[in-house]
C-alpha positions in Angstrom: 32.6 71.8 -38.6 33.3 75.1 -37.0 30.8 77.7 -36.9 33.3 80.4 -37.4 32.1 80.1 -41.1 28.3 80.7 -40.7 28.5 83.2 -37.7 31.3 85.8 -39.0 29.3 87.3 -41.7 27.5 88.6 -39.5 29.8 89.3 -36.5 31.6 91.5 -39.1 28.3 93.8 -39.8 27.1 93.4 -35.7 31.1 95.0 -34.5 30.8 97.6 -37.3 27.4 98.6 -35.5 28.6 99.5 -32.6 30.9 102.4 -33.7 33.5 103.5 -31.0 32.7 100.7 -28.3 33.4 97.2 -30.6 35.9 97.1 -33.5 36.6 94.3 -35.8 40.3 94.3 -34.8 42.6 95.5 -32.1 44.7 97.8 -32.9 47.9 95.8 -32.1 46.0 94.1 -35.5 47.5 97.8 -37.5 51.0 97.1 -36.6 53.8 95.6 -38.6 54.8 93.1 -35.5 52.9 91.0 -33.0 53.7 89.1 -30.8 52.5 85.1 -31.9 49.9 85.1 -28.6 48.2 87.9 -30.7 48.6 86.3 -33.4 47.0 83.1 -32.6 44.1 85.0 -31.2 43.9 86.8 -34.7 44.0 83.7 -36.7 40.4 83.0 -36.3 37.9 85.1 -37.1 36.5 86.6 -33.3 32.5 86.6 -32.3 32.9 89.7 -31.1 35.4 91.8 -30.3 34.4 94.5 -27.2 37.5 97.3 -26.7 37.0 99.1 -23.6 37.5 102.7 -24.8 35.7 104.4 -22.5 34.3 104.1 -19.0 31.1 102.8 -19.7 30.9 100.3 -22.9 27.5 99.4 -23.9 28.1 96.1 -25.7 25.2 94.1 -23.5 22.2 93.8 -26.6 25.0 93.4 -29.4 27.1 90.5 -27.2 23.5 89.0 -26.4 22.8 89.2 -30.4 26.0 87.5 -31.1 25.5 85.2 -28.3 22.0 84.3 -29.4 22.5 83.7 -32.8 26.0 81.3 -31.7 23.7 79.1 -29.8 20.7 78.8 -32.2 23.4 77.0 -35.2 24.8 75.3 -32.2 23.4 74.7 -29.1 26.7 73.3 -27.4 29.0 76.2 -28.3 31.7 76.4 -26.1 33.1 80.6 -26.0 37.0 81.5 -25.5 36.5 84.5 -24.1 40.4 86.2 -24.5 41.1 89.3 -22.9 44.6 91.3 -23.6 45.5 93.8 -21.0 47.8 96.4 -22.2 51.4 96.6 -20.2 53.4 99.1 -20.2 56.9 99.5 -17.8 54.8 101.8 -15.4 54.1 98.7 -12.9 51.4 101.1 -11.3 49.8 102.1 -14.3 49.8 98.3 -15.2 48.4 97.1 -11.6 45.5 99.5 -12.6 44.9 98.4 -16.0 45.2 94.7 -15.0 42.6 95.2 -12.0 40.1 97.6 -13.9 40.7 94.3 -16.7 39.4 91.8 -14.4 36.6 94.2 -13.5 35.5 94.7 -16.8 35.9 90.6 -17.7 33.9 89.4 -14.2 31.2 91.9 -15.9 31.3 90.6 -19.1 31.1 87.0 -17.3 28.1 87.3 -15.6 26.7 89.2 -18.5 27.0 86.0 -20.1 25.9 84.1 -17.2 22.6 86.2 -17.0 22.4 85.5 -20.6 21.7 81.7 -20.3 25.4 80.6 -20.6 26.3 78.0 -18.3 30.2 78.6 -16.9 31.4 75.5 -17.8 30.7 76.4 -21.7 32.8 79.5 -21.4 36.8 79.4 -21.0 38.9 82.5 -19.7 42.0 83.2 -21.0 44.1 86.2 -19.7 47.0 87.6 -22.4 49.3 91.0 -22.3 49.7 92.9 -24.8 52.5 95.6 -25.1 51.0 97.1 -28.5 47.9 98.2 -27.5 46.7 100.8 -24.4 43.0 99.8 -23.7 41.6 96.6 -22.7 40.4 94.4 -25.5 38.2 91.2 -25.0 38.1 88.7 -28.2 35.0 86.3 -28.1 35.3 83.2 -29.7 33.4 80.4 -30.5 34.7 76.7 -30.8 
């Protein structure tokens, strides 16, 4: 049984919330053509979705809201925390987006960490994206 089903309802409303910090989608999701890492990501239905559009993102009370609520239906609920860093064919400018990305996920990490979420219930993956310029972080729940 996958709690996808009882927790999206909600994630849906809790990304729509947070205006110009959390979407619903990437917007690689608008394009005609992705590539199929994106759209494997996109094929389930994200706990949260946090799009770094700005220097500081407050996403902290609506992750731990998500978060909470994942662990109440299922207290063993392992997160896939996917983050796409954009890419371009500036290797500097990508070197800098890739860095400020790991930043930004190692803050998200320990975010979780402080929330009560043990490390070894939450997997890292790493993905580039060429469709999209801002770092993206899809939270998942399996």
């Amino acid at each position: 049984m996958s709690i996808s089903k009882y927790v999206a309802p909600a994630v849906l409303t809790l990304t729509l919330l947070v205006s110009a910090s959390v979407f619903p989608l990437p917007a690689y999701a608008q394009q005609d053509t992705i590539t199929s890492d994106q759209q494997s990501a996109l094929s389930q239905v994200p706990l949260v979705v946090i799009r770094y559009n700005q220097p500081k993102v407050f996403y902290q009370r609506q992750l731990y809201n998500a978060v909470s609520r994942a662990v109440a239906i299922k207290p063993d609920v392992v997160f896939q925390v996917v983050s796409f860093v954009p890419v371009t064919n500036d290797s500097e400018r990508d070197e800098a987006a890739a860095l400020r990305a790991k930043q930004q996920t190692a803050t998200l990490l320990k975010d979780m960490a402080s929330m009560g979420i043990p490390p070894e219930r939450i997997r890292v993956t790493r993905e580039t994206a060429k469709d999209t310029r801002l770092h993206e972080v899809y939270i998942y729940v399996d």
